[in-house]
Backbone as CSV, one residue per row, in Angstrom:
resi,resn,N_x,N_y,N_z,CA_x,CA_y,CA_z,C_x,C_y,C_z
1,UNK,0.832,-1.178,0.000,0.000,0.000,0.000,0.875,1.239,0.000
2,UNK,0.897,2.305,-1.107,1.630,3.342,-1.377,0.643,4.326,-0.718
3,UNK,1.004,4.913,0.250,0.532,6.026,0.928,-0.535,5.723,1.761
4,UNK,-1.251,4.705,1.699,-2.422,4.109,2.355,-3.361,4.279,1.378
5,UNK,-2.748,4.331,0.266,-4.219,4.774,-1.068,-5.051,3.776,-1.262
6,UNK,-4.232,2.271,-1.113,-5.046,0.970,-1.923,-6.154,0.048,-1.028
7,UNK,-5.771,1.014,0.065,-7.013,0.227,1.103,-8.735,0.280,1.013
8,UNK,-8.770,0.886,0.289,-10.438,1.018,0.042,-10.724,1.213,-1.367
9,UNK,-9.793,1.341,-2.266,-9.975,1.042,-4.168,-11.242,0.061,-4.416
10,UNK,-11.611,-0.125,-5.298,-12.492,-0.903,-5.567,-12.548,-0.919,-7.039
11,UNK,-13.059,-1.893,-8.150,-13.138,-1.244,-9.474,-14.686,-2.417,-9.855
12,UNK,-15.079,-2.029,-10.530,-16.575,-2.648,-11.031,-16.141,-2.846,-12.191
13,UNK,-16.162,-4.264,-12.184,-16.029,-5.501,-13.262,-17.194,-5.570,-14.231
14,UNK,-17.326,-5.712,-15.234,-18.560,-6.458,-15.949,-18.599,-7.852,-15.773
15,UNK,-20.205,-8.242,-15.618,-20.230,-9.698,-15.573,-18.559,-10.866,-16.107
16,UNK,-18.937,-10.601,-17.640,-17.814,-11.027,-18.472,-16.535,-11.225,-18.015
17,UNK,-16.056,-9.770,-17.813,-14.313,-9.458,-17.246,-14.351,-10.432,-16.368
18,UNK,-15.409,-10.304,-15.209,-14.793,-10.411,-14.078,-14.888,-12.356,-14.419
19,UNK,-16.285,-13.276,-14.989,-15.713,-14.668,-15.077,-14.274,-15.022,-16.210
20,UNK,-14.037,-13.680,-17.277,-12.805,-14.203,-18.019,-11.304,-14.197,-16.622
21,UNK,-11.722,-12.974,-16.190,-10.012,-13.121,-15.159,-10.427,-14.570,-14.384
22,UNK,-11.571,-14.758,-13.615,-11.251,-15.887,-12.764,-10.960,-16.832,-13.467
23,UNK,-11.822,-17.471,-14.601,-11.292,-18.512,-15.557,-10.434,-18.758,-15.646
24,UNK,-9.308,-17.499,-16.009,-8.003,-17.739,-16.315,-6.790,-17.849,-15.318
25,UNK,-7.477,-17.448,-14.057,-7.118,-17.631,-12.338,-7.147,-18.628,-11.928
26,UNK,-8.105,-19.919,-12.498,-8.141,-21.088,-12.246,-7.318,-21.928,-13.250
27,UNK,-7.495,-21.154,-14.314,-6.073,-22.027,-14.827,-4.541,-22.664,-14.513
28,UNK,-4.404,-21.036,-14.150,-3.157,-20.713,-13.631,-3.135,-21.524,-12.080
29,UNK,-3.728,-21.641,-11.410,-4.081,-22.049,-9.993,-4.023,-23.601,-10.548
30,UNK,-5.076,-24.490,-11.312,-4.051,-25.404,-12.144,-2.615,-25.851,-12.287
31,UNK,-2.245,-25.312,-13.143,-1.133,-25.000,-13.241,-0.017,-25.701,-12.407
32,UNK,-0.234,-24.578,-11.451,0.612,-24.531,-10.254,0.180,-25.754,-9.249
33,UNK,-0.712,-26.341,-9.250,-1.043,-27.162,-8.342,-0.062,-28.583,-9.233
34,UNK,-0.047,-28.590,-10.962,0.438,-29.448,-11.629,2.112,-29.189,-11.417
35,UNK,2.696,-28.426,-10.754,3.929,-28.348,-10.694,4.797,-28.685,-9.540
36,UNK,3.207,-28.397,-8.255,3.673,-29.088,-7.380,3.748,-30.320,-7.197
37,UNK,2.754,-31.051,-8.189,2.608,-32.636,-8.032,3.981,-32.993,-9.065
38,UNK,4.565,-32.312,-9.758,5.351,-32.770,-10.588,6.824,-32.837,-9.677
39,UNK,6.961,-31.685,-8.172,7.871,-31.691,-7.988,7.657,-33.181,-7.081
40,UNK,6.435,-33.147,-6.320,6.407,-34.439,-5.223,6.738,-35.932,-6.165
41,UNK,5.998,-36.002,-7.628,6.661,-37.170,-8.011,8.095,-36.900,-8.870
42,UNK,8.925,-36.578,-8.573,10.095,-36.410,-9.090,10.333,-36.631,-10.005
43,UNK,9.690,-35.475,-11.116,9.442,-35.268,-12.411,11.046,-34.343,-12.504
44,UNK,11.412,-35.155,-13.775,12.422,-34.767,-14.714,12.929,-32.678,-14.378
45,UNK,13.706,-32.106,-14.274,13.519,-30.826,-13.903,13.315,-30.069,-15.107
46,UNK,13.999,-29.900,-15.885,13.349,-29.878,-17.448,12.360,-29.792,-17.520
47,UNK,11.201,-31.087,-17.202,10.159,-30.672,-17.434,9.039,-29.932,-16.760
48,UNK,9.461,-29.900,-15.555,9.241,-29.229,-14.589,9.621,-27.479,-14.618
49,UNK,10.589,-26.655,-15.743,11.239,-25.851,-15.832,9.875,-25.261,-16.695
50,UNK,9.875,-25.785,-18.013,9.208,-25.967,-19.300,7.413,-25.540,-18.672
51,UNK,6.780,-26.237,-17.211,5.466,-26.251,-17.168,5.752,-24.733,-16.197
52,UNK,6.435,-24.648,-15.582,7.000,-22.540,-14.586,7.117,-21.503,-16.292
53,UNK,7.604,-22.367,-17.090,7.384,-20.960,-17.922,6.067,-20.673,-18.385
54,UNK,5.062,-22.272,-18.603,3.819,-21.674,-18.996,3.283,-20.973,-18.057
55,UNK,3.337,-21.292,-16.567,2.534,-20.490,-15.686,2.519,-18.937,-15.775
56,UNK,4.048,-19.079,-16.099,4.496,-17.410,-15.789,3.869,-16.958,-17.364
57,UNK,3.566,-17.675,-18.429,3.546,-16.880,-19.752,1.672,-16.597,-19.247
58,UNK,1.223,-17.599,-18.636,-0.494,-17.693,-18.436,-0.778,-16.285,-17.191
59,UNK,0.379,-16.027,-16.503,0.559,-14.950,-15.715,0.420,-13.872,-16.017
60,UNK,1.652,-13.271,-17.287,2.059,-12.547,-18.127,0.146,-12.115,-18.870
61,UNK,-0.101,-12.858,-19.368,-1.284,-12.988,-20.322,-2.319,-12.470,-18.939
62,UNK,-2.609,-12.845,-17.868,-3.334,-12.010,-17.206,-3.186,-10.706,-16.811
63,UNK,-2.070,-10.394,-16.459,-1.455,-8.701,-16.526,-1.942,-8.143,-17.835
64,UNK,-1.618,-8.921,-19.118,-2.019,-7.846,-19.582,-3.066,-7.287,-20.285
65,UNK,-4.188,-8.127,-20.016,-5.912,-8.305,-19.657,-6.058,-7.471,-18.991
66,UNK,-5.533,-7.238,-17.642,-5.981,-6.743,-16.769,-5.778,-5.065,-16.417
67,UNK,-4.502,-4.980,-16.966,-3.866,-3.887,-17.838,-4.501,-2.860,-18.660
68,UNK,-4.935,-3.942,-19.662,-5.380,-3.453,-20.818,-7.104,-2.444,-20.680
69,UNK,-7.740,-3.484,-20.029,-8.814,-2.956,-19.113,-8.875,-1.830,-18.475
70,UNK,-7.503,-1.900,-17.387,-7.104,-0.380,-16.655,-7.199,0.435,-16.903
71,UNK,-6.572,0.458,-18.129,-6.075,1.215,-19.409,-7.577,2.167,-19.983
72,UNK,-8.067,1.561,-20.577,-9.589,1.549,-21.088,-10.456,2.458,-20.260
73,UNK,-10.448,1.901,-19.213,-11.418,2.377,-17.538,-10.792,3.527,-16.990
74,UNK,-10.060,3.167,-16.061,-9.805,3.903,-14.648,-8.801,4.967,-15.481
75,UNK,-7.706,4.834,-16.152,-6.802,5.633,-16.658,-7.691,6.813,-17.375
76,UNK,-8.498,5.895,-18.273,-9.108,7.561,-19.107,-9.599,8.005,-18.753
77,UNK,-10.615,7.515,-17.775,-11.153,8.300,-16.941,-10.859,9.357,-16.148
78,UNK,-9.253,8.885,-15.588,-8.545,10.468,-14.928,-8.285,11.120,-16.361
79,UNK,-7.950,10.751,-17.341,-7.089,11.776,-18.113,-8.234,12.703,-18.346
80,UNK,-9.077,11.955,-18.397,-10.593,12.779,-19.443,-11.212,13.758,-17.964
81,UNK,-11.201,13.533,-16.665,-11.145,14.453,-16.042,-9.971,15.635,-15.278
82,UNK,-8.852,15.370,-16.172,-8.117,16.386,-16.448,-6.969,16.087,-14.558
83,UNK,-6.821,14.815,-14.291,-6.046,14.028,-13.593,-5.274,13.319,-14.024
84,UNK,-4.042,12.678,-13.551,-3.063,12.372,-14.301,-2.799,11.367,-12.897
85,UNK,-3.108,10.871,-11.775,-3.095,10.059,-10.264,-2.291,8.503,-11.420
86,UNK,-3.944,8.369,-12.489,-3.604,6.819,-12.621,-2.873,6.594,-13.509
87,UNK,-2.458,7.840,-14.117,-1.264,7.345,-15.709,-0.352,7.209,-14.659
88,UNK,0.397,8.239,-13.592,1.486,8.281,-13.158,1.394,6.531,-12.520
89,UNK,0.565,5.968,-11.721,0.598,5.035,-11.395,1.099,3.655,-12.055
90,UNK,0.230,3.960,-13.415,0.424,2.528,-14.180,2.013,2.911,-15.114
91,UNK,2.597,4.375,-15.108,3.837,4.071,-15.243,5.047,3.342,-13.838
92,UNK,4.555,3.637,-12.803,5.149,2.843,-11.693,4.916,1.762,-11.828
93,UNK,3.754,1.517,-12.765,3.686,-0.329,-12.191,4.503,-1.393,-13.254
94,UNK,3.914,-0.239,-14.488,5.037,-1.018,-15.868,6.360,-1.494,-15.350
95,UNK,7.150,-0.503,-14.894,8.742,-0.070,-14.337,8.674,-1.516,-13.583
96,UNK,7.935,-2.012,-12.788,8.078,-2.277,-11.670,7.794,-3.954,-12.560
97,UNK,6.889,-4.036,-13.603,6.815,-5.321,-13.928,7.954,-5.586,-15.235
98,UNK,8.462,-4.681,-15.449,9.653,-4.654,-16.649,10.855,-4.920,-15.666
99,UNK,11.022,-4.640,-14.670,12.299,-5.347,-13.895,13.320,-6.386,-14.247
């Protein structure tokens, strides 16, 4: 929490958005549950390497859904009321996911 700002945010999903992110939340949650069973049966590491990059690419692919949305919504919305809070923000967050 940057300044104590993110404690009461909220954003209103459409029906849609909001079952495409979980969908793809349960994928990923998938996923990861398949990597832990891969580490308990002592699956090859390789292949075990190979199923962390899909997670992270199925990761990647939700950021930038979710992003993209931001983008759309909450961002133009400041610009178009002549605020600039959420551009400056989502350039902190780029920075921060380009690491």
């Amino acid at each position: 929490m940057e300044n104590g700002h993110n404690c009461c945010r909220t954003k209103q999903r459409s029906e849609k958005e909001s079952k495409d992110l979980i969908h793809r939340l349960n994928r990923i949650e998938g996923q990861i549950r398949g990597i832990r069973g891969m580490v308990e049966q002592d699956a090859y590491c390789i292949d075990i390497v190979n199923q962390v990059a899909a997670a992270n690419a199925a990761l990647n692919s939700f950021n930038k859904l979710l992003l993209s949305e931001h983008i759309r919504t909450c961002v133009t919305e400041d610009i178009r009321n002549g605020q600039d809070g959420k551009m400056d923000e989502l350039v902190r967050t780029i920075q921060k996911l380009m690491k």
